[in-house]
N, C-alpha and C positions, 0 to 999 in steps of 0.2 A: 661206091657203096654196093656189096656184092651181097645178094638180097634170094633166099629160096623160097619160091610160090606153089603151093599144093591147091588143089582144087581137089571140092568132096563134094555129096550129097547130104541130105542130114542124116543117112544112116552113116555115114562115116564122121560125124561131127563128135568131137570130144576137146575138153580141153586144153590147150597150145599154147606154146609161148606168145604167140599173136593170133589172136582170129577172128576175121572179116564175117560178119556171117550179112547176105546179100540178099534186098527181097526187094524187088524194082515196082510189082505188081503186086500189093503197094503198098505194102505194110511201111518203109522205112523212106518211101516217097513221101505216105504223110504222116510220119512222126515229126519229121520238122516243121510242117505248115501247124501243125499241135503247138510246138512250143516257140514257131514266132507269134503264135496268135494268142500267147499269154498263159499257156499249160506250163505250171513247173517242173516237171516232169512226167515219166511216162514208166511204168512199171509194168513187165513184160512177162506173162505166165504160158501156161502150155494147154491149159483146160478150161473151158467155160463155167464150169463148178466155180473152180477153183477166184476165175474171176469175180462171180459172183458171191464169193462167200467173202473175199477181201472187200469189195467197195460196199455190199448190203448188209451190214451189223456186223462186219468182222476191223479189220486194225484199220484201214484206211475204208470206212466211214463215210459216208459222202461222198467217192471220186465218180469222176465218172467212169463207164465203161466203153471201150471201144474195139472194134473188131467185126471177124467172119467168121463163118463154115463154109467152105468150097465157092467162098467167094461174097456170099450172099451174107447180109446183116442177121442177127441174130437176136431170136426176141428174149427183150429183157434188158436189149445191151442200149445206152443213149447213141451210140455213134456207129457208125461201118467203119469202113476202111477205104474211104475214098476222098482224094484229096479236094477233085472239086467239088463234093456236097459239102466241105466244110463254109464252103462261100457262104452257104445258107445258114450257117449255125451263128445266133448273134454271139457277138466275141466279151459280151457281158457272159455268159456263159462258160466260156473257154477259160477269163482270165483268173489266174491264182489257183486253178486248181490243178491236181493230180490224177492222173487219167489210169487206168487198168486197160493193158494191148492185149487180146489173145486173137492171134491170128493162125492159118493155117500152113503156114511156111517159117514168116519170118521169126515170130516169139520162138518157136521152138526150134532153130538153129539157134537162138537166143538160152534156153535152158539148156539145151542138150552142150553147150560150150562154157557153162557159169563156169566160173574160177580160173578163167583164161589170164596169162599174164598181162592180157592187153586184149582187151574186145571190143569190139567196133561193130557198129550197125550200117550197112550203107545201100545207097541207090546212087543212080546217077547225078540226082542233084544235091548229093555230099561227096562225089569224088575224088574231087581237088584235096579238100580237106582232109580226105578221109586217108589221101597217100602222105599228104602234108604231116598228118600226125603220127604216122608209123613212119616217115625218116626222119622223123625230130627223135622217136625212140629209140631209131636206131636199132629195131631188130633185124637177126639172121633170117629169120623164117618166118612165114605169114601161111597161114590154111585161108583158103578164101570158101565157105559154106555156100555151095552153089542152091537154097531152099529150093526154087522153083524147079530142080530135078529131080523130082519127087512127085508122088502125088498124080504116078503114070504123064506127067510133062517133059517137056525137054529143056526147059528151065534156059533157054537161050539168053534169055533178057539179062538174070543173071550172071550167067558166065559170060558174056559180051561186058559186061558193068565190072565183073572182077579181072578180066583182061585188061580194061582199060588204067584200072586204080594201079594194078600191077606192072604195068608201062614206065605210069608216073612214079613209082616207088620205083623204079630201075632211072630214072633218070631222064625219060621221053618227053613228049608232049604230043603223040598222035592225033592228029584229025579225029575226036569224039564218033566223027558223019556216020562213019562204016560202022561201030558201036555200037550207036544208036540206032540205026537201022533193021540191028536184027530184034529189037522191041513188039515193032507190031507183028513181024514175020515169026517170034514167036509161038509155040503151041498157047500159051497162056494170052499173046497179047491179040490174037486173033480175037482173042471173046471181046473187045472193046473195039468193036465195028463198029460203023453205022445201025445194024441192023442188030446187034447184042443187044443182051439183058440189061433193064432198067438198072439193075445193080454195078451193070459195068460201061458207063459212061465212056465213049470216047474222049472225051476233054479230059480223060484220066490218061492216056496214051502222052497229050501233050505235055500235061507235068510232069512224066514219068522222064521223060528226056529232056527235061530242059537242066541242063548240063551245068555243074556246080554252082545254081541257084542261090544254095545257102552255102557263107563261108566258116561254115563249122560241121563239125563231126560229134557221129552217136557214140557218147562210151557207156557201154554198160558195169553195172557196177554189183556183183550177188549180194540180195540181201538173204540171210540165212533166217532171221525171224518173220520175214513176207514169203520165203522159199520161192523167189522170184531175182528178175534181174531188172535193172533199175536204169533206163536209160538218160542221159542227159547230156546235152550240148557243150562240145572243147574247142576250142578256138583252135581251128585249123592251120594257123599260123601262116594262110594265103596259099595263093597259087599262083604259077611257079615255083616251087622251090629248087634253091641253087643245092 
């Protein structure tokens, strides 16, 4: 399977015949701790207005809110963006509903890509999956949205995450090790020290690399009446794939 891989920024993001768009820190690390914890989906915008104009008296009514600004939670919104404060969140809370993302990287390589032939949301702990489902598609070409090179970062974490998915769509199985590594070494994964902001947990570092966790992948899906993209869980169809 002879397969072309592009890496961009989100100023270079537009819609593709495939495109990965990659936010490891952490928008798409906990999008799936969201929906095994009983969220049915997660709908994914670019502005905080915007979010809040959908879940408070606008079409989706009650969802919750979740998200950042430059990392930090945001007032007004019920959730951050951090996989282990969801520990604390009871999962009576979580279950059955529909969540609103605006994040600062990932939703919006998420907008900036709607109407992709095939859109994918990933981290490291939907990898496997996430190569698994783009060679079951069988496309020529994949743009992998490196967000976290943006935003004056160097976005390591992601393009270390989009190298590795791109391995496996070629047909590899590299040692994750070297990968994941460049995580905390990161310009981004440095702020989840020891000594970083209350809003940036280290134990967020450790989900962020725990390497095909879940064995499904984020498809996003545009909605044109929420003017949003709509992400939800595909069966990754495992790892290895022959």
């Amino acid at each position: 399977m002879s397969v072309t891989h592009r890496f961009t920024d989100l100023e270079g993001a537009a819609p593709d015949e495939a495109v990965v768009v990659v936010d490891v820190l952490r928008a798409f690390t906990t999008v799936p701790w969201l929906l095994t914890r009983g969220v049915t989906d997660v709908v994914a915008v670019a502005e905080v207005d915007h979010a809040l104009a959908l879940a408070r008296g606008g079409a989706l009514d009650g969802a919750l809110i979740a998200g950042e600004r430059g990392g930090r939670p945001l007032p007004g919104f019920d959730l951050g963006n951090s996989p282990t404060a969801l520990a604390d969140v009871d999962p009576a809370v979580l279950r059955g509903r529909t969540v609103v993302q605006r994040t600062s990287a990932g939703t919006q390589g998420l907008v900036r890509t709607a109407g992709a032939g095939l859109q994918l949301a990933a981290s490291f702990v939907t990898a496997g999956a996430t190569a698994a489902a783009l060679r079951r598609a069988g496309v020529g070409a994949v743009t992998y949205v490196v967000t976290g090179a943006s935003l004056g970062r160097d976005g390591d974490e992601d393009l270390a995450c989009a190298e590795l998915i791109a391995a496996r769509v070629d047909g590899g199985d590299p040692d994750p090790a070297p990968y994941t590594a460049r995580v905390a070494a990161s310009d981004w994964g440095r702020m989840f020290g020891p000594d970083g902001p209350d809003w940036a947990p280290a134990a967020d570092l450790a989900h962020a690399v725990d390497v095909d966790r879940f064995g499904f992948a984020l498809e996003g899906r545009h909605d044109a009446d929420l003017d949003a993209v709509v992400l939800t869980a595909v069966s990754g169809g495992g790892w290895p794939v022959g």
